[in-house]
C-alpha positions in Angstrom: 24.3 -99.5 -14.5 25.7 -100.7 -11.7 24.2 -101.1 -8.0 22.8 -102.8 -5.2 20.5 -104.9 -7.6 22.5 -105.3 -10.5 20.7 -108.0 -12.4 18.3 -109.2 -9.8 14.3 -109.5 -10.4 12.3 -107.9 -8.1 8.7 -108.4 -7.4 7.2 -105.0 -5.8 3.7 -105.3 -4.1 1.9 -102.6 -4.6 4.0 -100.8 -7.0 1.0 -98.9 -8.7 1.4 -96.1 -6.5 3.3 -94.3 -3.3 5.6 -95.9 -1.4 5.1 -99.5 -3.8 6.0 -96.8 -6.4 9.1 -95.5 -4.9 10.5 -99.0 -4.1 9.9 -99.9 -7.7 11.7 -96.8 -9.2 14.7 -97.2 -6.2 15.5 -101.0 -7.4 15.5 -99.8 -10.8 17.4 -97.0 -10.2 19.9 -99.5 -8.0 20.2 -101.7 -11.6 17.8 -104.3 -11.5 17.5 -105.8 -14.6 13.7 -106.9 -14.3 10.7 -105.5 -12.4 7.1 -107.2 -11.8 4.7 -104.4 -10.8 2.1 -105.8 -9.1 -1.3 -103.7 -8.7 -4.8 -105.1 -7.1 -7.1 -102.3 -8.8 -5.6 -99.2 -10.8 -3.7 -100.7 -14.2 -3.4 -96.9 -15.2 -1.1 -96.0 -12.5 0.6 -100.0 -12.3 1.5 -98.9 -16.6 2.8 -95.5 -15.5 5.2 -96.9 -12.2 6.4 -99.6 -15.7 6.9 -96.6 -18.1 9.2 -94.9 -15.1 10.6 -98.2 -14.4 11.4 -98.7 -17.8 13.1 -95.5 -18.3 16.2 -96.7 -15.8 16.5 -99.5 -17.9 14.9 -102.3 -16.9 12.0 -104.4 -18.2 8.6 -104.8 -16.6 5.7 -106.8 -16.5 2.7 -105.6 -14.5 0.7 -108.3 -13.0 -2.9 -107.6 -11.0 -3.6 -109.2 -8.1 -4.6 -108.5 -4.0 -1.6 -110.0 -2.4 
């Protein structure tokens, strides 16, 4: 897949839910070719936005912390 983030790895703030979500998904979507899904409290929904994530493609690594 080919697209604005073709190959890049993107670190999404965040990304366990709503609009962190959607940016995660989008740069997946776009081709990136890694994902870090950061979360501060809800691992449940940070797993869920890497199971989406990973279904474009890309790999994941979901990573708590209160950035």
């Amino acid at each position: 897949m080919s697209g604005q983030y073709t190959d890049f790895i993107v670190v999404v703030t965040g990304a366990s839910t709503g609009l962190g979500r959607a940016v995660a998904l989008e740069v997946a979507a776009q081709g990136a070719k890694a994902v870090v899904i950061n979360y501060a409290h809800n691992r449940d929904d940070a797993e869920e936005t890497a199971r989406l994530v990973g279904a474009f493609g890309a790999e994941t690594v979901v990573v708590q912390g209160d950035v």
